[in-house]
RODO-2510 file (C-alpha; in nm, 4 decimals, decimal comma):
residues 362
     n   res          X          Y          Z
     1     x     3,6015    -0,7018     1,2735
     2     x     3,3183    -0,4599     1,2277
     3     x     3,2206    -0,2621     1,5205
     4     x     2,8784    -0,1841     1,5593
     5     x     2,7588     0,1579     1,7603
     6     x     2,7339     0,1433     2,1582
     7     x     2,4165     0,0675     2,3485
     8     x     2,1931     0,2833     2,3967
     9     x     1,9877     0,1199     2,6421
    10     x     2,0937     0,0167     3,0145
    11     x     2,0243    -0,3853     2,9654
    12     x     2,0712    -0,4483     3,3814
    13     x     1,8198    -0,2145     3,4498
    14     x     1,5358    -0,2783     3,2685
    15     x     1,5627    -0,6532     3,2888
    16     x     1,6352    -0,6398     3,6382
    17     x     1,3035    -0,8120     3,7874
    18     x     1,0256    -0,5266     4,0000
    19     x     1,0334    -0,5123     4,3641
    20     x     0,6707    -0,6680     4,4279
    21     x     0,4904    -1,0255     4,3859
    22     x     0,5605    -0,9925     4,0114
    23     x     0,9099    -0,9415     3,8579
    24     x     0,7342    -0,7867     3,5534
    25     x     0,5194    -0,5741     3,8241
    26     x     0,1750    -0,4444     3,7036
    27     x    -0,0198    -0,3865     3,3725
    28     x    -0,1009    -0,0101     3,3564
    29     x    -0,3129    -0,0517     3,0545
    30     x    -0,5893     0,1406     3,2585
    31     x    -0,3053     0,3717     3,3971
    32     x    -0,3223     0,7203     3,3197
    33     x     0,0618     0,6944     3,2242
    34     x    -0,0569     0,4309     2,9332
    35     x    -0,2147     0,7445     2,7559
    36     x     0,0905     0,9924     2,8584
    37     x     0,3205     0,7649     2,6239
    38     x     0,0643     0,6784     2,3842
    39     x    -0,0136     1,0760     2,2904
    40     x     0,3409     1,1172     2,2894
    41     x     0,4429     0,9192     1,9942
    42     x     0,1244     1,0792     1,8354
    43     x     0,1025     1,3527     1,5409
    44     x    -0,1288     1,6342     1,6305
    45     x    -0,2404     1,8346     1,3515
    46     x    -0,4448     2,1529     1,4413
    47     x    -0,6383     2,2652     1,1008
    48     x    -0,7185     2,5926     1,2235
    49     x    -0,3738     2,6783     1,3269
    50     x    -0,0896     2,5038     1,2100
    51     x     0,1406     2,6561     1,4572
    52     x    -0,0367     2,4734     1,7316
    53     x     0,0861     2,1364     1,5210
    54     x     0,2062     1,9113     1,7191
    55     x     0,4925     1,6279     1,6232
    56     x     0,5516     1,3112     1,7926
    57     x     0,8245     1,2900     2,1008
    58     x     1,0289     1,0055     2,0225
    59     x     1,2785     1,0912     2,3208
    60     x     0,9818     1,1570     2,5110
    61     x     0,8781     0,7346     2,4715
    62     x     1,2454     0,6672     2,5450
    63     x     1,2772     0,8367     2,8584
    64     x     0,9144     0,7221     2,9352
    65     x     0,9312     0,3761     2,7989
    66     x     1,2593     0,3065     3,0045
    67     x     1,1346     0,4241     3,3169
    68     x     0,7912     0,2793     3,3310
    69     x     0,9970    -0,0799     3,2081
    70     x     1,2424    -0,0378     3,4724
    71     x     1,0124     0,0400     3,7935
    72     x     0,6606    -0,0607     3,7309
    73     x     0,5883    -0,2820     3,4059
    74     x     0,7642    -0,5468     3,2108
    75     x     0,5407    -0,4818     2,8876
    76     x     0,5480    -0,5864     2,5238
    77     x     0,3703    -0,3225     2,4338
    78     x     0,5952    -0,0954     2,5927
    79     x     0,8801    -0,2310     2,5142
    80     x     0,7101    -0,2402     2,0951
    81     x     0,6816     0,1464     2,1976
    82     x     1,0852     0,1568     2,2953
    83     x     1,2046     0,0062     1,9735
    84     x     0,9796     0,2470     1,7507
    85     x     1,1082     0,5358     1,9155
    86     x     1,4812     0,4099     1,9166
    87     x     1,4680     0,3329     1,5591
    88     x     1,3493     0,6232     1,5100
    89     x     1,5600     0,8775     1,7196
    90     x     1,8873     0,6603     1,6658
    91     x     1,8953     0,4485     1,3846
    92     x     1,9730     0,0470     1,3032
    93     x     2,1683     0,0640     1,6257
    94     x     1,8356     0,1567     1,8087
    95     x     1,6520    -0,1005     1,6398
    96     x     1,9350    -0,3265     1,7798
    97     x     1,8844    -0,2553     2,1015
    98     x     1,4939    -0,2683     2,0740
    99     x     1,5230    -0,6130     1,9287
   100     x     1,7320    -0,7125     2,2165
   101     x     1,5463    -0,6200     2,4813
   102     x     1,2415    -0,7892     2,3081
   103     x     1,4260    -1,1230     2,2796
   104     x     1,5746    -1,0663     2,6636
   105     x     1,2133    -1,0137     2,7989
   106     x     1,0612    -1,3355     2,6406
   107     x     1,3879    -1,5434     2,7327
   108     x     1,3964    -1,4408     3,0871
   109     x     1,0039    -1,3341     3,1944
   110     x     0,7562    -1,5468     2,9451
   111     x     0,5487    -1,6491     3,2239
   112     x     0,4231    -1,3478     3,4048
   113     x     0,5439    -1,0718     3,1066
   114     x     0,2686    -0,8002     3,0236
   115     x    -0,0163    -0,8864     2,8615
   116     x    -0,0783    -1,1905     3,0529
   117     x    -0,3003    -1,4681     2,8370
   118     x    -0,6840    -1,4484     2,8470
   119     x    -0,7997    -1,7903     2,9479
   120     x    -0,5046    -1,9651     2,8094
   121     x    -0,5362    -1,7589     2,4925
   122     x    -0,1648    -1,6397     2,3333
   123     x    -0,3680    -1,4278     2,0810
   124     x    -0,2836    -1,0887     2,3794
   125     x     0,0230    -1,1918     2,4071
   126     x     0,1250    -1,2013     2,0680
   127     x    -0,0605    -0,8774     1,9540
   128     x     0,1747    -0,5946     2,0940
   129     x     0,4678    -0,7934     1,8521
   130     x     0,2040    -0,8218     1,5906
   131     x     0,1437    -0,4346     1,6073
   132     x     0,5401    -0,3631     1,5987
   133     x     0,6394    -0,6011     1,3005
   134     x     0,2841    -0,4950     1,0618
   135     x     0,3731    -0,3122     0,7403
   136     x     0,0498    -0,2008     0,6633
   137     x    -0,0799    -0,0926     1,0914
   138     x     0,0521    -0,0580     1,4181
   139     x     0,3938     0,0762     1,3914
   140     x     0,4694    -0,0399     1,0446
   141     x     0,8017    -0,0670     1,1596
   142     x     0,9097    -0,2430     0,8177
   143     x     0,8348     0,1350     0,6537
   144     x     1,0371     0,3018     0,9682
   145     x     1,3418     0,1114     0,8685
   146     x     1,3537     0,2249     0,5278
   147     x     1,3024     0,5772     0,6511
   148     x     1,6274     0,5755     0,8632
   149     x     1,9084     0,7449     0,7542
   150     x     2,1493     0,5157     0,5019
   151     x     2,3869     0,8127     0,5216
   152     x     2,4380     1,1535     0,6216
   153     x     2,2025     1,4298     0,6102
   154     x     2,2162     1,7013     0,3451
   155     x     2,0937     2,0480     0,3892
   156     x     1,8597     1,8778     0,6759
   157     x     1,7029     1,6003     0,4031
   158     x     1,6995     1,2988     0,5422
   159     x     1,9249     1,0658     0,3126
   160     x     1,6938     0,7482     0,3709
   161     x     1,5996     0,4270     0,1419
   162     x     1,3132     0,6006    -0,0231
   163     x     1,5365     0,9342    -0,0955
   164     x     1,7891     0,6935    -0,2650
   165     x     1,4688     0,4990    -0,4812
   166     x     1,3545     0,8419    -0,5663
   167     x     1,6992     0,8552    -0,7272
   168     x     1,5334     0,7103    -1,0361
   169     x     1,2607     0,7995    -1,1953
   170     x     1,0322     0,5657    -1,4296
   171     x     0,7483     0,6289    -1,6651
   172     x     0,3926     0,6034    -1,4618
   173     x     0,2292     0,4897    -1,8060
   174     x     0,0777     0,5956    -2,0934
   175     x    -0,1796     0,8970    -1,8776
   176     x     0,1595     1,0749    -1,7889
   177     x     0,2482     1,3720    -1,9886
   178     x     0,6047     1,3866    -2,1450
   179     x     0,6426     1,7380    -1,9625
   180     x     0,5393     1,5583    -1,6409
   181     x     0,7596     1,2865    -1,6560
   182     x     1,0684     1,5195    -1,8160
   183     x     1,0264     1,7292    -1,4534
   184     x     1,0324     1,4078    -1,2472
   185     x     1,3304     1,2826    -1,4612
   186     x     1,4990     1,6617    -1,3561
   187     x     1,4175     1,6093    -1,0104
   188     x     1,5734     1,2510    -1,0001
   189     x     1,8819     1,3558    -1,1332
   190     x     1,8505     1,6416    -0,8994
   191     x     1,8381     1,4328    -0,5724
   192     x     2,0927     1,1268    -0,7447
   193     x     2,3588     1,4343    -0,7277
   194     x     2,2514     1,4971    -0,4126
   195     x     2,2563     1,1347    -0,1999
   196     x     2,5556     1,0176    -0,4486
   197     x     2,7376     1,3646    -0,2668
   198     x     2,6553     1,2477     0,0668
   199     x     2,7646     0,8894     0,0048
   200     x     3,0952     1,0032    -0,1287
   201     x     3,1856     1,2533     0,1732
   202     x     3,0514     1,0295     0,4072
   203     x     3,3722     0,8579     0,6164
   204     x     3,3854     0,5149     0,5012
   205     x     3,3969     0,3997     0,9194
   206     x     3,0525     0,5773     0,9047
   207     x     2,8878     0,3117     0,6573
   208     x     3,1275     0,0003     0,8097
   209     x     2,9410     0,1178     1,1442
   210     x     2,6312     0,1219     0,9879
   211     x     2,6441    -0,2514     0,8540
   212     x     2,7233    -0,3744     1,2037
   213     x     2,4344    -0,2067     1,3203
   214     x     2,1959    -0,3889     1,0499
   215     x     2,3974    -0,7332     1,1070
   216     x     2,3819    -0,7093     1,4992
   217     x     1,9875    -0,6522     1,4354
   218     x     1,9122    -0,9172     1,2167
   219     x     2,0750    -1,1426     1,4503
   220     x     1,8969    -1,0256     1,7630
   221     x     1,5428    -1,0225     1,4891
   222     x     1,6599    -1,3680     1,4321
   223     x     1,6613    -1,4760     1,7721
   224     x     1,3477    -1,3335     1,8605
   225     x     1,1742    -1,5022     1,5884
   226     x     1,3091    -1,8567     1,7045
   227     x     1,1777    -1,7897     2,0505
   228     x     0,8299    -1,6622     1,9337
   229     x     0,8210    -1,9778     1,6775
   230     x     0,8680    -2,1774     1,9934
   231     x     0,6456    -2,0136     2,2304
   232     x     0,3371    -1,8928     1,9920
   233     x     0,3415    -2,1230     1,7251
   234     x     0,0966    -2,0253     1,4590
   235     x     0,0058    -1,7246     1,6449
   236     x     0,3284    -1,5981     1,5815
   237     x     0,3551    -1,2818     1,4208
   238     x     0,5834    -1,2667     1,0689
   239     x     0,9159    -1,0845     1,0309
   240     x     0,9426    -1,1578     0,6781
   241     x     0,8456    -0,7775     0,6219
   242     x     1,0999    -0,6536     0,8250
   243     x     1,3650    -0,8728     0,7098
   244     x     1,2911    -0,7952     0,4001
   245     x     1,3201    -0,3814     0,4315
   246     x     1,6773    -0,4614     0,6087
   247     x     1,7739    -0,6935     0,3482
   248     x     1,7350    -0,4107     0,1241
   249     x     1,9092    -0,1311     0,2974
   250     x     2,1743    -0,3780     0,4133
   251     x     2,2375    -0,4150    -0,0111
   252     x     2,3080    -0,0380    -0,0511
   253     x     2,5544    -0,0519     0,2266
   254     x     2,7267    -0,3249     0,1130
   255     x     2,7858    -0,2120    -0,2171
   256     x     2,8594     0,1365    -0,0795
   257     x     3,1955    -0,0390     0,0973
   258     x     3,2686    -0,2929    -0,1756
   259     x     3,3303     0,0273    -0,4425
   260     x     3,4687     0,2035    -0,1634
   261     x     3,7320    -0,0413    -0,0414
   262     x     3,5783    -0,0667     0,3030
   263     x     3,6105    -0,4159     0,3291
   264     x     3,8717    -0,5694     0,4972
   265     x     3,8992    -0,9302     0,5096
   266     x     3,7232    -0,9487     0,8308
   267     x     3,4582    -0,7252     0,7254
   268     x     3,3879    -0,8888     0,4233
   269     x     3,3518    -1,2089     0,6061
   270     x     3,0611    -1,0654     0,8152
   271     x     2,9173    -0,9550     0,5379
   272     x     2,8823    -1,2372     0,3735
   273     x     2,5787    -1,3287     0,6339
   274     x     2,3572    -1,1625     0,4191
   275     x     2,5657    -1,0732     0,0904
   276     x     2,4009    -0,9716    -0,1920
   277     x     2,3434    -1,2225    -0,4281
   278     x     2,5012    -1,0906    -0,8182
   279     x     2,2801    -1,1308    -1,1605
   280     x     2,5007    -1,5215    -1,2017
   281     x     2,3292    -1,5969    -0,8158
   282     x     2,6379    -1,6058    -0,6725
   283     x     2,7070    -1,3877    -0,3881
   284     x     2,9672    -1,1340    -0,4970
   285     x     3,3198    -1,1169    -0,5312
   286     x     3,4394    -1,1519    -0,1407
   287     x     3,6906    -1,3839    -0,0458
   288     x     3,4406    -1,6199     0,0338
   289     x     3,3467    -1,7203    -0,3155
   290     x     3,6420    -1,9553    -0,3554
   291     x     3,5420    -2,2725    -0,2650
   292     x     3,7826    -2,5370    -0,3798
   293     x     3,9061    -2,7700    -0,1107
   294     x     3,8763    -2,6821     0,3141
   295     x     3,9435    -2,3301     0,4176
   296     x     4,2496    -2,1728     0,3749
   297     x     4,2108    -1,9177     0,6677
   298     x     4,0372    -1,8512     0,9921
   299     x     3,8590    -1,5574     0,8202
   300     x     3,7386    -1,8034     0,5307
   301     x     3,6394    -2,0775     0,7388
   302     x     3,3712    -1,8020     0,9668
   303     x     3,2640    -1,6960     0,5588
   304     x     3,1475    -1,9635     0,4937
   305     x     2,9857    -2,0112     0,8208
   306     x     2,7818    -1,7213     0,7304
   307     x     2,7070    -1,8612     0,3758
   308     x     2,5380    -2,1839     0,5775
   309     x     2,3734    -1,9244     0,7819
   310     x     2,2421    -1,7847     0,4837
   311     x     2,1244    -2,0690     0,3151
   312     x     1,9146    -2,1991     0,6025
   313     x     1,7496    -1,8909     0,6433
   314     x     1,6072    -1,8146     0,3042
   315     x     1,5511    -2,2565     0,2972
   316     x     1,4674    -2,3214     0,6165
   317     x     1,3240    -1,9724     0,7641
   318     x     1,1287    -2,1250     1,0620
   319     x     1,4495    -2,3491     1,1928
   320     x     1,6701    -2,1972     1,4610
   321     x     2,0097    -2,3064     1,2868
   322     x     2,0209    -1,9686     1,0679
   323     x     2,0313    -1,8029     1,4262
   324     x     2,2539    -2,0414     1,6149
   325     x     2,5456    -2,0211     1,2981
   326     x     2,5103    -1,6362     1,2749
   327     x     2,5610    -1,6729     1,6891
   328     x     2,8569    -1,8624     1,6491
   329     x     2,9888    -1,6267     1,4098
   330     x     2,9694    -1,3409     1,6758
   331     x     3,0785    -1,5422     1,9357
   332     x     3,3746    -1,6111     1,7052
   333     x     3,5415    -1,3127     1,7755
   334     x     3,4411    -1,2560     2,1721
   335     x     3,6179    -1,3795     2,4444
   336     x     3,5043    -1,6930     2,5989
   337     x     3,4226    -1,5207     2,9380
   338     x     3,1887    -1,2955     2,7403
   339     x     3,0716    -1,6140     2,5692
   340     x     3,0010    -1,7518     2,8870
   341     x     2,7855    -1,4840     2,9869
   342     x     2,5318    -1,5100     2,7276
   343     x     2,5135    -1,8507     2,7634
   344     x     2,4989    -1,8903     3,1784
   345     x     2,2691    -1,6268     3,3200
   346     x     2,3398    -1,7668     3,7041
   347     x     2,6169    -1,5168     3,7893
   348     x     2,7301    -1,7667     4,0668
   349     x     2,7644    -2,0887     3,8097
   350     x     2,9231    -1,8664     3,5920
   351     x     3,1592    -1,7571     3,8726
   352     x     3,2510    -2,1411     3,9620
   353     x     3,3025    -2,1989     3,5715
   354     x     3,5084    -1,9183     3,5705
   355     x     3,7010    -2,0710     3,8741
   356     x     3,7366    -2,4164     3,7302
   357     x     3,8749    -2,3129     3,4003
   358     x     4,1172    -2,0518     3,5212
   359     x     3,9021    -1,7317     3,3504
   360     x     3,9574    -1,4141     3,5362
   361     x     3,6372    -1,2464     3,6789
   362     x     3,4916    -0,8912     3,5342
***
């Protein structure tokens, strides 16, 4: 089984409800705290004096964020500003966790979560998600993904998704001169040596990690989408964007472990959630892509789980069952207490469960 990196976040706290007559507390959009974390996530450019240049402080919003979500505001917004800042201080695992949270705060505080409706109208409540999931405004958190780091720094460059296109270098048409195009070409190869270095000294647990992280998030992006199907309907903003820039980093890391050898049997059949499909349109060559007669083994059987997940996501994008297959796959390997947990949010009903079936407590 792939493990994916540790939280980051402290779930009980900042989905524990607000002391007050709201257990998402107060909107502090006219707050003077609403334009502390605002200016931090802001680049300051000083054109007189570029040593008074001022970059954005993403642990800044963390620390911030988390606070003001813990003790004062259960905000979309806010909680948009979170997963920006964890994606971008920590990586697919942040974007996890900001995912998460997300889908937590709709599932357990619809009704009075920050911003409330205007007259009945969704269109404020859907806007802070609209801002976080745009590719071309707001966060454009579908370009942040592909600017996180696909493996490990070198010399302090970033090695991200757009390092690894700029790998390759094409012709820009017929207005580009050869010597132009012969430097780019020299660069190219210049940075190929360079990422292909990093990929190759990179610990293989570093890039098995890394695929758990991007798995774990489409499945919390998954669920998140079902619920804001359900509860905005055609105001509900898309995630094909950012499904899309994960699809593609989640690609490179695959094929990164399949010529490495870094995938067992029970990492291969996780992968297969969102395998690659090969130039035939079949996915690969995992274990999974044996299908004649019922499955052989435990690990096939959850493969091809993953392959129905598949197919009802790029078919059916809209319909939950992509989500609740690629939840069944998780659960697959967690034990049923745990299972239990996500399913039964009353501690005490989950106690007396617990109680009737013989399960230990935590």
């Amino acid at each position: 089984m792939l493990t994916p990196s540790p939280a980051h976040l402290d779930f009980d706290g900042l989905l524990a409800p607000i002391p007050g007559e709201s257990p998402c507390g107060e909107s502090l959009r006219w707050d003077p705290v609403w334009d502390e974390i605002s200016n931090l996530r802001k680049t300051r450019k000083d054109p007189l004096d570029s040593s008074a240049d001022k970059e954005p402080d993403w642990d800044g919003v963390v620390r911030l964020a988390t606070e003001l979500l813990s003790t004062r505001s259960k905000d979309l917004l806010i909680a948009g500003w979170l997963t920006e800042a964890l994606l971008r201080t920590a990586g697919f695992s942040g974007m996890r966790d900001g995912f998460k949270l997300i889908r937590q705060l709709c599932e357990l505080y619809w009704e009075p979560l920050h911003p409330l409706p205007e007259d009945g109208d969704l269109a404020v409540r859907a806007a802070p998600l609209a801002w976080l999931m745009s590719h071309d405004g707001g966060a454009r958190l579908p370009a942040v993904i592909r600017e996180a780091p696909v493996a490990p720094a070198a010399g302090g460059t970033v090695m991200n998704w757009y390092f690894w296109n700029l790998r390759r270098a094409a012709p820009q048409g017929k207005d580009e001169k050869e010597e132009a195009f012969k430097k780019r070409t020299q660069d190219a190869e210049q940075k190929r040596v360079q990422f292909d270095t990093s990929v190759e000294n990179a610990p293989i647990v570093y890039f098995q990690t890394l695929l758990a992280d991007l798995d774990a998030g489409v499945a919390e992006l998954d669920a998140l989408t079902v619920i804001l199907d359900q509860r905005l309907a055609d105001q509900a903003p898309s995630a094909t964007e950012l499904k899309k820039s994960i699809s593609e980093i989640r690609v490179f890391v695959y094929d990164v472990l399949k010529r490495r050898g870094g995938l067992s049997v029970a990492a291969a059949t996780e992968a297969s959630v969102d395998q690659p499909m090969s130039a035939n349109g079949s996915a690969g060559d995992s274990p999974s892509n044996n299908h004649a007669g019922p499955p052989r083994t435990r690990a096939e059987a959850i493969a091809r789980l993953g392959e129905a997940a598949q197919y009802f996501s790029d078919a059916e994008p809209h319909s939950p069952v992509a989500y609740l297959v690629r939840r069944a796959i998780r659960w697959a390997d967690m034990p049923f207490a745990e299972v239990l947990g996500e399913l039964v949010k009353d501690d005490k009903l989950v106690k007396q469960i617990g109680e009737t079936l013989g399960i230990p407590s935590k």
